[in-house]
C-alpha positions as CSV (number, residue, x, y, z in Angstrom):
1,X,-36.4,9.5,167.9
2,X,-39.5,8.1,166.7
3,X,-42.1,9.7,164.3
4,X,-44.6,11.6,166.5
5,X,-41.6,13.0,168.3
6,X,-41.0,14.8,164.9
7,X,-44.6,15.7,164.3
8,X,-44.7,17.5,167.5
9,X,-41.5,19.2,166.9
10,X,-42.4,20.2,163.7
11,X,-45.9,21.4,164.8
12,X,-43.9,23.7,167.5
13,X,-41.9,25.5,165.4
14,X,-44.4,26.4,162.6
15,X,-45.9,27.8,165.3
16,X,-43.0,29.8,166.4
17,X,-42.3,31.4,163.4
18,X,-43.6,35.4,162.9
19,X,-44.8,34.4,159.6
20,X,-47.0,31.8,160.7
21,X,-48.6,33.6,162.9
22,X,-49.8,36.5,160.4
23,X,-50.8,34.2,158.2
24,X,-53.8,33.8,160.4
25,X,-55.0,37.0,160.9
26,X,-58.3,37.3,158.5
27,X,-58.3,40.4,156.5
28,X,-60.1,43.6,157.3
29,X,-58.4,42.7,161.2
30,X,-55.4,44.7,160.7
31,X,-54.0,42.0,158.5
32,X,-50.3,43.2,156.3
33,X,-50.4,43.0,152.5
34,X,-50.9,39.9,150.8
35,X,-48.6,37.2,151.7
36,X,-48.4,36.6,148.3
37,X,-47.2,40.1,146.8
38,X,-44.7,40.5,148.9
39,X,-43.3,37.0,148.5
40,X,-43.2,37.6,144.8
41,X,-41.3,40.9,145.4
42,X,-38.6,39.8,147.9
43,X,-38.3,36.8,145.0
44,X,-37.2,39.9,142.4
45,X,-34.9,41.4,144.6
46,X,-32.7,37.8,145.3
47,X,-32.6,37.4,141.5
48,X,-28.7,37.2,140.2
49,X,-27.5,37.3,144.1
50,X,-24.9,35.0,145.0
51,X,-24.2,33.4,148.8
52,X,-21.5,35.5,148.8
53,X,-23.3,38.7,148.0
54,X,-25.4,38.8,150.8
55,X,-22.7,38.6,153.3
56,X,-23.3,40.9,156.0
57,X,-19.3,41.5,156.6
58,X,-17.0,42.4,153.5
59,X,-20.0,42.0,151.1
60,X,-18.4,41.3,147.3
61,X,-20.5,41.7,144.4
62,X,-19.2,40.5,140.6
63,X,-20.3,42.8,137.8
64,X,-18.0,42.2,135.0
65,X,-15.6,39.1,134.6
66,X,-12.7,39.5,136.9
67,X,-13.5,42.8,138.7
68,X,-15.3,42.7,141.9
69,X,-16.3,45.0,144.5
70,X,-15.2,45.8,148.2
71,X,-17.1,47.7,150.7
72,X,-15.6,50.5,152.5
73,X,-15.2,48.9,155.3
74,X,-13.6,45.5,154.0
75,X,-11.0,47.7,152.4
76,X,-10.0,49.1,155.9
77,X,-9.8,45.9,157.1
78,X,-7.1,44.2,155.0
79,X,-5.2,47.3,154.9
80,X,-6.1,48.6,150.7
81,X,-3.5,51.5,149.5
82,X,-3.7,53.4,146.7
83,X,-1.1,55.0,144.0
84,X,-1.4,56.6,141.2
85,X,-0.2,55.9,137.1
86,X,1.6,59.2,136.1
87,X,4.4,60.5,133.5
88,X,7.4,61.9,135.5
89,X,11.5,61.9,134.8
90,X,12.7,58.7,135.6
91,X,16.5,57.3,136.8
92,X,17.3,54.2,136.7
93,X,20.4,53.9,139.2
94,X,23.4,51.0,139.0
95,X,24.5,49.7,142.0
96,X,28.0,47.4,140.8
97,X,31.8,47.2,142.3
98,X,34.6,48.3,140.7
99,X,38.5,48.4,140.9
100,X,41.2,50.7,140.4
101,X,43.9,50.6,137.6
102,X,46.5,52.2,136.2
103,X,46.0,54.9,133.0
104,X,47.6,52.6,129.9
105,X,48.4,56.1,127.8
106,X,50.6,57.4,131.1
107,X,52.6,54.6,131.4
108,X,56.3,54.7,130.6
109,X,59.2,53.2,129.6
110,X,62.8,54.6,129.9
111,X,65.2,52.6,127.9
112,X,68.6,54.0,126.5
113,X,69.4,53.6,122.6
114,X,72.9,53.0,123.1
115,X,74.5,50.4,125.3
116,X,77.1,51.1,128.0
117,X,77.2,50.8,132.0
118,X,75.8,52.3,134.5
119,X,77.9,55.2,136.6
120,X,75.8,56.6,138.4
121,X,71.9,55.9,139.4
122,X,69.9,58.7,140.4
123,X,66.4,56.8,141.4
124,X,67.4,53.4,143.4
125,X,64.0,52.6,144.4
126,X,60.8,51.2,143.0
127,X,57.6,53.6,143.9
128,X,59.7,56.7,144.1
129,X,58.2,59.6,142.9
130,X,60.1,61.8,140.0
131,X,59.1,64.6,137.5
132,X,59.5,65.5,134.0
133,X,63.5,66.2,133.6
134,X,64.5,65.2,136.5
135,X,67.7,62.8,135.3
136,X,67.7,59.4,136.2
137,X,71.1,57.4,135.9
138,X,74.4,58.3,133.6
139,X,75.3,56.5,131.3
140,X,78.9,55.6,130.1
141,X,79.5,54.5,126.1
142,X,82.3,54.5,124.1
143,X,80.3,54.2,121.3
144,X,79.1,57.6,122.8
145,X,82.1,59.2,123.6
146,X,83.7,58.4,119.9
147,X,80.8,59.7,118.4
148,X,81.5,62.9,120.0
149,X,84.9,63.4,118.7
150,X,83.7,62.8,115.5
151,X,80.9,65.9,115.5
152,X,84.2,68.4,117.1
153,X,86.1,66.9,114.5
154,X,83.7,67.5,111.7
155,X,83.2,71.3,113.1
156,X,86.3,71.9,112.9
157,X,86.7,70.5,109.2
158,X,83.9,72.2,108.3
159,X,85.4,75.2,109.8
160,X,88.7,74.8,107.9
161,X,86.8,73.6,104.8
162,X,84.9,77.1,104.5
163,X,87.6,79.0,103.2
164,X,88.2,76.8,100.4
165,X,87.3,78.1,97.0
166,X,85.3,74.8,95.6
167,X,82.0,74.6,97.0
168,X,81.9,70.7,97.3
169,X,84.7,71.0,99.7
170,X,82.7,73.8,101.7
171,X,79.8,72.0,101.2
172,X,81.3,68.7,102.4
173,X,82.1,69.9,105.5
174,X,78.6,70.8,106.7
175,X,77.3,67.5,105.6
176,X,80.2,65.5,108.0
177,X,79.0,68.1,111.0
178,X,75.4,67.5,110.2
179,X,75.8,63.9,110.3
180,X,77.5,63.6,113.8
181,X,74.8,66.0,114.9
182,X,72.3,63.7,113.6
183,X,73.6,60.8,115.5
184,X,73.5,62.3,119.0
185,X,70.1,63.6,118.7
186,X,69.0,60.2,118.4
187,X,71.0,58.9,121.2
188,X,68.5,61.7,122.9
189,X,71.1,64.0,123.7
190,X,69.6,66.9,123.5
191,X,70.2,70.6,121.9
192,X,71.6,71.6,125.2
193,X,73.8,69.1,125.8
194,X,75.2,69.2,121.9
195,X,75.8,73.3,122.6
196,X,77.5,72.5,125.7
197,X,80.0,70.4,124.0
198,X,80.7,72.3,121.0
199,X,81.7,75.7,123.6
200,X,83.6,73.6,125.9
201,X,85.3,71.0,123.0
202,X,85.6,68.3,125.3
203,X,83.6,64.8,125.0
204,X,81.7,63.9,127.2
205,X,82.0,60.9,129.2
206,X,78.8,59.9,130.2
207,X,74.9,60.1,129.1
208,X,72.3,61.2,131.3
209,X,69.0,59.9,131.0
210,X,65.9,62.2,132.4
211,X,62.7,60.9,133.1
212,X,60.2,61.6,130.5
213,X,57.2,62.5,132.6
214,X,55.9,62.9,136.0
215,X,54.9,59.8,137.9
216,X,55.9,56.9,140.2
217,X,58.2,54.3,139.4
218,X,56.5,50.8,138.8
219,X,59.5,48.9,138.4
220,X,63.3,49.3,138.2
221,X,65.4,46.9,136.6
222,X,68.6,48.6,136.6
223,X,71.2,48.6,139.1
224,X,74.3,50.8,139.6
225,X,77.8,49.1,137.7
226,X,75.2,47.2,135.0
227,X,75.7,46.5,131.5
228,X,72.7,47.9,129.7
229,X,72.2,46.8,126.0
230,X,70.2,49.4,123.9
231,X,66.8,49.2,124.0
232,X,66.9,47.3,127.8
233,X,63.7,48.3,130.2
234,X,65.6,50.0,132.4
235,X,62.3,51.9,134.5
236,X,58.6,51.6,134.2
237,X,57.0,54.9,135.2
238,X,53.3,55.5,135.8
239,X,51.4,59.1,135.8
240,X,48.6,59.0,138.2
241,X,47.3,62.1,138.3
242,X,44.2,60.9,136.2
243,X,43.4,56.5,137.0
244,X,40.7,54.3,135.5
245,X,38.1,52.2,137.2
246,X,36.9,48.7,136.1
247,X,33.5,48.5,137.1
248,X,31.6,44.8,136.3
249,X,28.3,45.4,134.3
250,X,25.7,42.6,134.7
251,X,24.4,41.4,131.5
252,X,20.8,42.8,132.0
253,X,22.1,46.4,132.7
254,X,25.0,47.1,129.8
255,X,21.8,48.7,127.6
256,X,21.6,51.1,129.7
257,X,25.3,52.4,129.5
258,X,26.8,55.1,127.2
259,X,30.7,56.5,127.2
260,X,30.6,59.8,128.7
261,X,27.9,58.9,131.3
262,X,29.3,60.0,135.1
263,X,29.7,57.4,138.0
264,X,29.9,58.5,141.7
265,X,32.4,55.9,143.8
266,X,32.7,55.6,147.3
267,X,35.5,53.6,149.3
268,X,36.6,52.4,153.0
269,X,39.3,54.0,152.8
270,X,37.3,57.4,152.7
271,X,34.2,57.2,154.0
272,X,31.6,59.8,153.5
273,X,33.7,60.7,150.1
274,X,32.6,60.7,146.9
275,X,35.0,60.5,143.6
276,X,33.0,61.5,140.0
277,X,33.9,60.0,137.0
278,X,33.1,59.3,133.7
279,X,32.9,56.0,130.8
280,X,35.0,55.8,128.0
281,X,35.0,52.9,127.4
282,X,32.7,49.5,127.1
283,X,34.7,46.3,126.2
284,X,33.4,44.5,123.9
285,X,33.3,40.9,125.6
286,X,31.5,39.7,128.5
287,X,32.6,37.3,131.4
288,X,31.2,33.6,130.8
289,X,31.5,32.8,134.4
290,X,29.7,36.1,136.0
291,X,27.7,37.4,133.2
292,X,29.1,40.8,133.5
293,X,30.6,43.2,130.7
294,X,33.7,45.2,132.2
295,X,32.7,49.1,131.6
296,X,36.2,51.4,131.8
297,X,35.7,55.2,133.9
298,X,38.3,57.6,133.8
299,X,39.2,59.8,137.1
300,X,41.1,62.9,137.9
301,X,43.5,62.0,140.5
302,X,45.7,65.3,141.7
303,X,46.2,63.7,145.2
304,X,47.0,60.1,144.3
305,X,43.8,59.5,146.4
306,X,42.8,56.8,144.1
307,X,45.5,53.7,144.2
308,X,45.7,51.2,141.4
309,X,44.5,47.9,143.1
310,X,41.6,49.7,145.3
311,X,38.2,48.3,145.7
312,X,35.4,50.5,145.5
313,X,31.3,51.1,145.3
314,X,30.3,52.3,142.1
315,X,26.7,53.8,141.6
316,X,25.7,54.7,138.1
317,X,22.7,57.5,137.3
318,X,21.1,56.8,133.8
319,X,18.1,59.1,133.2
320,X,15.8,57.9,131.0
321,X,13.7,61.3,130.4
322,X,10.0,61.3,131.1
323,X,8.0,58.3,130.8
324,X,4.6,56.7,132.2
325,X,5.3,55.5,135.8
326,X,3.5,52.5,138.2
327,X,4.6,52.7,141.9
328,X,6.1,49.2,142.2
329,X,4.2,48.1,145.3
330,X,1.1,47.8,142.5
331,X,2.9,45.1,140.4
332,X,1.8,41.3,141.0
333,X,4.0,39.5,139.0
334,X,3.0,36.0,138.6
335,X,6.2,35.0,136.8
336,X,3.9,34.8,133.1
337,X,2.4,37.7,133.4
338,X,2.0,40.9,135.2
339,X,-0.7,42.7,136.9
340,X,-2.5,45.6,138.6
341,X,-5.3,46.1,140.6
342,X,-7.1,49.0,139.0
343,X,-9.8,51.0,141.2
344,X,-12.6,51.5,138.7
345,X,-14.4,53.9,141.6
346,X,-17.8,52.9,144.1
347,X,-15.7,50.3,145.5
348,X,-14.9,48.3,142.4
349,X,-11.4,46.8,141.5
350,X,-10.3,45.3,138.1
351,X,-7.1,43.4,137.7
352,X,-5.6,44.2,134.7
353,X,-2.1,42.4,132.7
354,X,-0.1,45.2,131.8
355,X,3.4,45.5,129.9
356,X,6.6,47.1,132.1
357,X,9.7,48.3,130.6
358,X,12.8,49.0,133.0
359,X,12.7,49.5,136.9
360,X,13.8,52.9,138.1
361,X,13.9,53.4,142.0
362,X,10.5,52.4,143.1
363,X,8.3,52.4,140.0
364,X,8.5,50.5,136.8
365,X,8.0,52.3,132.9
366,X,4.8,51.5,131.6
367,X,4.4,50.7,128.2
368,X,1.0,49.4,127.7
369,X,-2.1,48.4,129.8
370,X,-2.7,51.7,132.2
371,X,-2.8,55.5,131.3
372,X,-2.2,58.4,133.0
373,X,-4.4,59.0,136.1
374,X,-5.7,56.1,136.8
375,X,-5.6,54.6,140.5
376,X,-4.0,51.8,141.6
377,X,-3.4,49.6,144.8
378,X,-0.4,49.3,146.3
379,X,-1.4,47.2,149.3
380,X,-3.6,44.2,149.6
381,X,-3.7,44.1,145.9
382,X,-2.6,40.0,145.9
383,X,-6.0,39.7,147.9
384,X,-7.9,41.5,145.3
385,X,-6.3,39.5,143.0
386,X,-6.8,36.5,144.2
387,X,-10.8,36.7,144.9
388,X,-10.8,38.0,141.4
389,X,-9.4,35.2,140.5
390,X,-11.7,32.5,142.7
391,X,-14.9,34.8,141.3
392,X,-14.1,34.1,138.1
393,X,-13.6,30.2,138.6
394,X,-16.5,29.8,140.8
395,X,-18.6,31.6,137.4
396,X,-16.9,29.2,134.7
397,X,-18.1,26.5,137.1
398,X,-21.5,27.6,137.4
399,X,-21.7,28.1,133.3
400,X,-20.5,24.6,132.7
401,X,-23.2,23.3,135.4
């Protein structure tokens, strides 16, 4: 296009425009205010406005570094939600797995302190279930049966021995009876079976060993016709009317676990049951491989519900009392810091780094940065953030320039 193409075009559209045209009116003809008073007052009211700020849509003002300000309407848009910073009881609940074990302190052993073979066995199978007294196998010794004759041969000596008129020889006597006495109590023959023999005066010819508690039988490693030596394993017997639990502790968690606290356990096998518990124990070592510290819980087990070997859910409740409280939807975490978008009021946000302790359900403990009754946002707060952020790059920008 050539150059009195542009003259004319230019010449057109001064003419066009509404300000052109009242610039001709002369005054005292109706004329507006002076052109130039008003021009110097729209010039005062642009001062310190930004392109941004005169945005007929979403229109975003800065007043302070980092907080910025969101019309009513903006906030509808991109969906803003609020929360709010107060003190309530908080729980912080443990989610691990667990498995089932025996009770170490009801487990058994049932050995004989003499040797001898076995005549007749009572309990012939592993995992039968026996009580306390009920007699497991006989036992035939001659060790046993010798001994025997020699407590009824020392009654009756001390017997004869009474009516003599020297006291050692009296005194003798009850020493010899004592003695046998003393041996067959600790072959665990008991006072019953030593008053049986001395009113019938006939030894007897086996040993009966009764179970020492009530339980199941873990392992038998005895047969019927064996040679037993003393102090031979001949059962292994486990009470399981109370079980422990093995639960794995991560690393990140174990602070937050005390002996006596209660666990609630769920299984499979039982669904819609729950089995309390509580810790009392924490071992002292932790797992290289998983990071976890094994925590010990002790359960009451009067229906043999709870088998040693089962899996199960574990969930741990630790209250941590009353403490300053951020819904966890406000948190930005930029993985250096953390941050929430605080509504100041008239429309104005200010992101603001705060300091979290633990996580409890859906809100975290706040230790420093927010107090109590303040406002936060829950939703669209990364947005906030974010053109908080841009504002206050796009200022450092213009101060360097």
């Amino acid at each position: 296009m050539n150059r009195p193409a542009w003259t004319i075009l230019l010449v057109l559209a001064m003419l066009a425009h509404p300000a052109y045209g009242q610039n001709q009116h002369p005054a005292g003809h109706g004329a507006s205010p002076a052109p130039a008073a008003k021009k110097a007052d729209d010039l005062d009211d642009l001062k310190g406005l930004t392109m941004e700020s005169i945005q007929k849509e979403g229109k975003v003002q800065e007043i302070t570094p980092g907080t910025v300000q969101i019309s009513p309407e903006r906030q509808q848009l991109i969906g803003v939600r609020f929360g709010t910073v107060e003190k309530r009881a908080l729980q912080k609940v443990i989610r691990t797995v667990g498995r089932i074990d025996y009770d170490e302190k009801r487990i058994g052993i049932v050995s004989p302190k003499i040797s001898g073979w076995i005549e007749d066995l009572y309990v012939d199978f592993t995992g039968r279930f026996v009580r306390k007294g009920e007699p497991l196998l006989t036992l035939y010794s001659p060790e046993l049966v010798s001994t025997q004759e020699e407590y009824l041969l020392a009654l009756k000596a001390r017997k004869d021995w009474s009516k003599s008129p020297f006291a050692e020889v009296s005194e003798g006597g009850n020493l010899l009876a004592e003695s046998a006495r003393r041996r067959l109590k600790l072959w665990d023959i008991n006072e019953a079976q030593i008053q049986a023999l001395e009113e019938s005066r006939e030894p007897k010819k086996t040993l009966t060993l009764y179970s020492p508690f009530t339980g199941h039988v873990l392992e038998k490693m005895v047969n019927q016709g064996q040679f037993v030596d003393a102090g031979m394993s001949l059962f292994k017997i486990a009470d399981l009317s109370v079980v422990w639990l093995i639960a794995d502790i991560y690393e990140s968690e174990l602070p937050a676990i005390r002996v006596g606290q209660q666990a609630a356990v769920q299984m499979s096998y039982y669904p819609g049951e729950t089995f309390t518990g509580k810790a009392i124990y924490i071992y002292p070592y932790m797992d290289a491989q998983t990071r976890t510290a094994k925590v010990r819980y002790e359960f009451a087990n009067p229906h043999g519900k709870l088998k040693p070997e089962m899996f199960a859910n574990v969930e741990i409740t630790v209250r941590l009392g009353d403490k300053l409280a951020v819904p966890e939807g406000a948190v930005i975490d930029t993985g250096v810091r953390k941050v929430v978008v605080v509504d100041r009021g008239s429309g104005y946000f200010e992101p603001r780094e705060v300091r979290l302790g633990v996580k409890a359900g859906d809100v975290f403990e706040v230790l420093d940065g927010l107090k109590a009754g303040e406002r936060v946002v829950t939703s669209a707060n990364f947005l906030i953030d974010s053109e908080s952020k841009l504002k206050e790059a796009v200022g450092g920008m213009g101060h360097q320039h």
